[in-house]
Structures are given as C-alpha cells and as structure tokens.
C-alpha positions as CSV (number, residue, x, y, z in Angstrom):
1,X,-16.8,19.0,5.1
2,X,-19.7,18.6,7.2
3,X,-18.7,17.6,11.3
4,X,-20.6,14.1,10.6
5,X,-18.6,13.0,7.9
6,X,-15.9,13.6,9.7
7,X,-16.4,11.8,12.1
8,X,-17.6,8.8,10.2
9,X,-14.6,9.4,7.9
10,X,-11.3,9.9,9.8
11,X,-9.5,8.1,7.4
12,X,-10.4,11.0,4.8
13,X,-7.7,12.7,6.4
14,X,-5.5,10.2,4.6
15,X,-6.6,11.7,1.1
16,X,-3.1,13.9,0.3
17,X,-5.1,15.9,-2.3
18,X,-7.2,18.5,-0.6
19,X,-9.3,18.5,-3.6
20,X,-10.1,14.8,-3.8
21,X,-10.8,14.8,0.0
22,X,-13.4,17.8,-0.3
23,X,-14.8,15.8,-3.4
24,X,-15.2,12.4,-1.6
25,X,-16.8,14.2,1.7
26,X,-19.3,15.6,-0.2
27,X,-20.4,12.8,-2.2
28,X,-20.8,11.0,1.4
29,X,-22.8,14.3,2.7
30,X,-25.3,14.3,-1.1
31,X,-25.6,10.7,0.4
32,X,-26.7,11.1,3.8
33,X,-28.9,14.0,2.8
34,X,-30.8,12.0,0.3
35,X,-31.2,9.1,2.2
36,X,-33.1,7.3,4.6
37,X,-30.4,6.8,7.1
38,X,-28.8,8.5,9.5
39,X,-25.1,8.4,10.7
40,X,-26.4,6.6,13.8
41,X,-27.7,4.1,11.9
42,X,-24.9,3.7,9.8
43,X,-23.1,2.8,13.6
44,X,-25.9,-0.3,14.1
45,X,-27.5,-1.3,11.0
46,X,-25.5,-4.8,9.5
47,X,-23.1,-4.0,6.6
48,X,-25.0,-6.3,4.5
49,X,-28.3,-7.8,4.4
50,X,-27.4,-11.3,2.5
51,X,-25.7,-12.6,5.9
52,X,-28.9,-13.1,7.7
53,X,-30.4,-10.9,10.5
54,X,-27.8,-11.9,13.4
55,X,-25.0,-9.8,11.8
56,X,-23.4,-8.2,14.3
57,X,-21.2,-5.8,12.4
58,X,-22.0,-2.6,11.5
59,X,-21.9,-1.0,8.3
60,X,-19.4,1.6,9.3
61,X,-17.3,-1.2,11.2
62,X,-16.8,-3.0,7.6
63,X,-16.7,-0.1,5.5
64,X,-13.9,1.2,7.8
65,X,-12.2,-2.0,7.9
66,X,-12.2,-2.0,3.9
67,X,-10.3,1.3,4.0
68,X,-7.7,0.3,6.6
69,X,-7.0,-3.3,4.8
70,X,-6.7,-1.5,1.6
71,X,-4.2,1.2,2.6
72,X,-1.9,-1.3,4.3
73,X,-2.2,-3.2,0.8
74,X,-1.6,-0.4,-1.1
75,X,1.3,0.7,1.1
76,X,2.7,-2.6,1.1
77,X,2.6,-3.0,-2.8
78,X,4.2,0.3,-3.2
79,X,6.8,-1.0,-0.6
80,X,7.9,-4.0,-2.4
81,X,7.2,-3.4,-5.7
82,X,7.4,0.2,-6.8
83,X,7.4,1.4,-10.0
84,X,6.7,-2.0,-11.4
85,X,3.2,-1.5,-9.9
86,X,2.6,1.7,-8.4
87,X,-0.4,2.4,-6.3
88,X,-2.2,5.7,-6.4
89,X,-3.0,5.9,-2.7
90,X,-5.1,9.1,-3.0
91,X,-6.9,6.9,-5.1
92,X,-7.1,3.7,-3.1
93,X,-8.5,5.6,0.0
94,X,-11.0,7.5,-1.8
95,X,-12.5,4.4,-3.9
96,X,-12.1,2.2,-0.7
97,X,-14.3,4.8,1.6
98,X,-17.0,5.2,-1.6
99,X,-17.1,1.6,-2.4
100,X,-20.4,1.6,-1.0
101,X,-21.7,5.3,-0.6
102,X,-24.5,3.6,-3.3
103,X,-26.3,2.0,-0.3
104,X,-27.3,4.9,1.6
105,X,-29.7,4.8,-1.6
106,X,-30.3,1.1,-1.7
107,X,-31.3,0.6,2.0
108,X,-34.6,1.9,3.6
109,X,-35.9,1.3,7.3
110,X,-38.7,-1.0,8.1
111,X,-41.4,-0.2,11.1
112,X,-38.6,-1.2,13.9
113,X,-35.8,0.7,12.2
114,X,-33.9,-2.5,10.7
115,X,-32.2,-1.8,7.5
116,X,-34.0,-3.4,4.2
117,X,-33.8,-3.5,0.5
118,X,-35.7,-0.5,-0.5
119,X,-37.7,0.2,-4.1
120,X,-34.7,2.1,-5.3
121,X,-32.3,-0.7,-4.4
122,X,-34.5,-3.5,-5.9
123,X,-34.0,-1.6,-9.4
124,X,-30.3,-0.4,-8.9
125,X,-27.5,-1.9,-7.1
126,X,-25.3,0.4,-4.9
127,X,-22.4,0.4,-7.3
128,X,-24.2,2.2,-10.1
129,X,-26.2,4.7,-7.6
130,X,-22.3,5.5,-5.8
131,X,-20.7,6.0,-9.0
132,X,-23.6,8.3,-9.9
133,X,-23.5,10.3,-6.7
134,X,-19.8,9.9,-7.1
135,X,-19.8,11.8,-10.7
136,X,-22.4,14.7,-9.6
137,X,-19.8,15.7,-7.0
138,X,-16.8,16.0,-9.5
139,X,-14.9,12.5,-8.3
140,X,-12.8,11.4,-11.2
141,X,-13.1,8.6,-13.8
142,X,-10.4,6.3,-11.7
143,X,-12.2,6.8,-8.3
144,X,-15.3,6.2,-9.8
145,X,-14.0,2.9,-11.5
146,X,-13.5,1.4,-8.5
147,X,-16.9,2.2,-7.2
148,X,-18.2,0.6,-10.2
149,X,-16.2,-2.6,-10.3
150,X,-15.7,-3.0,-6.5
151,X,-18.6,-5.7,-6.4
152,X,-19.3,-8.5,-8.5
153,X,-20.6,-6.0,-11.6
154,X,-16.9,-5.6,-11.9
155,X,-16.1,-9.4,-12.8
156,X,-17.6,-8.0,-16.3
157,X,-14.5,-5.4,-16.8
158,X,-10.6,-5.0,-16.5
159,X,-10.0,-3.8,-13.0
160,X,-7.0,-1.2,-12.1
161,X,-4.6,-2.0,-9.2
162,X,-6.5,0.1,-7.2
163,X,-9.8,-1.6,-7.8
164,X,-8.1,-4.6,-7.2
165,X,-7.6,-3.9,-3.8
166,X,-10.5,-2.6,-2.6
167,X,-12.3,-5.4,-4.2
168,X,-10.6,-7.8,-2.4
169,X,-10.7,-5.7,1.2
170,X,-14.1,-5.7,0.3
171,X,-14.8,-9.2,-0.2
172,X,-11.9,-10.7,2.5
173,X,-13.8,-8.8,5.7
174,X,-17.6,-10.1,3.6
175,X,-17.2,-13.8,2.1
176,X,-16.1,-15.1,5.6
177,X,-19.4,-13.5,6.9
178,X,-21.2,-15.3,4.5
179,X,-19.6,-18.3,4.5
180,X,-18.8,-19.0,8.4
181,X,-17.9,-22.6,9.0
182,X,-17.6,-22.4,12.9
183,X,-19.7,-19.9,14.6
C-alpha cells in the first residue's frame, strides 16, 4: 500500500481482512495512476459537480464522511439487530471507500485546475468505471455490488444490506447539498 493512499485512506485500517484491505488500496492506487488527478486535488476539488461551483467540500471530505456514517450504521445494525440482519463490516468499509474510486476516471481538469466532466465520464458514469477498476484488482462480487448500485444505477437492482448503507451515507451527506433550503 502505497504512503498516499494511506494517508487518504486511514479508515482502510478498519478493513479486518488483510487481503481485502491490500485489494481495495490498490484499486485506489490503479486509480490515481490512471487518472488526471492528484491526491492534492482530491483535498480541494468539490465532491460533485451537479451542486454548482461554490461547493465547498472536498471530495475526500465527503468520501470520508460516507465511510465514517456507514460504519457507525453498520455497527449499529449489528448492535441491535444481529443475526436477524448481520452486516459484513469488512464489506461495508471497503464498498463505502470505493463507492466512488470510478471518478478519478470521470473527472479531468480544465485550464485553472477545476475539476470537470471529462470525455470518459460523458460516456461512463463512475459506478461502472469503479466496479471495473474494482474487478481488475481482485475485489469481490459483494464489494463490487455496492460500487455498482451505490448511485442511482442501483434503483434498477436488489441492493444488499451493505449497499444499503452506503447508498444512503452516500446520498444523506449529497441530497442536502443539492437541495439547501437556507444557505
């Protein structure tokens, strides 16, 4: 695991399965070497570009956020209701922190270094490009589901536990963004 991954990713550490956790690092380090952006940028550009260019938050401040509202979900669902619905936190984590790995593909730099759609991401949406960087470094079929069917391509199919709740970390710490009533 490369030193800029982790320190993007401390939550990696989180990963019990040493295998998993090697897996998901390096699908985020295939990632950053194919793409346009660096892991500075990843610190300042906005986490999404349908909120308008005022966004404040960084992609790595809402990707981060995901991670950390979808373990204390996860940990609270196995808290209160077991085996009834147990939740593979290995998992969680690992969907949760490649949820989006897909736009290091999508997104290109303009002239002034501010993040925009790029060709790729006109033809292919970041949760087909992460599951496919996801596959090529050996992440499993249930990982790679939640990748998939984290965004709204995942309306379409049946969604595990798991991709349950990074879909709605994802979208709790988004829609407000879009949606702001008082600013």
């Amino acid at each position: 695991m490369t030193e800029q991954v982790k320190k993007l990713w401390p939550e990696l550490e989180w990963i019990k399965d040493k295998s998993l956790r090697e897996k998901t690092a390096r699908t985020w380090e295939t990632a950053l070497e194919r793409s346009v952006l660096t892991p500075e940028d990843l610190e300042k550009i906005p986490f999404t570009l349908l909120c308008g260019p005022d966004l404040k938050v960084s992609f790595m401040a809402h990707k981060r956020c995901v991670v950390h509202v979808a373990k204390v979900s996860g940990d609270k669902m196995n808290e209160f209701f077991g085996d009834e619905l147990p939740v593979n936190m290995d998992v969680l984590i690992s969907g949760a922190i490649l949820a989006d790995v897909g736009k290091l593909l999508e997104y290109e730099l303009d002239k002034d270094r501010n993040a925009v759609l790029g060709k790729y991401g006109q033809y292919l949406r970041h949760p087909f490009s992460g599951v496919a960087l996801a596959e090529e470094c050996g992440i499993p079929p249930e990982v790679c589901h939640i990748i998939a069917a984290h965004a709204q391509e995942g309306d379409l199919v049946k969604r595990t536990t798991e991709a349950y709740i990074v879909h709605h970390a994802d979208f709790m710490t988004f829609l407000p963004f879009k949606s702001r009533l008082f600013v």
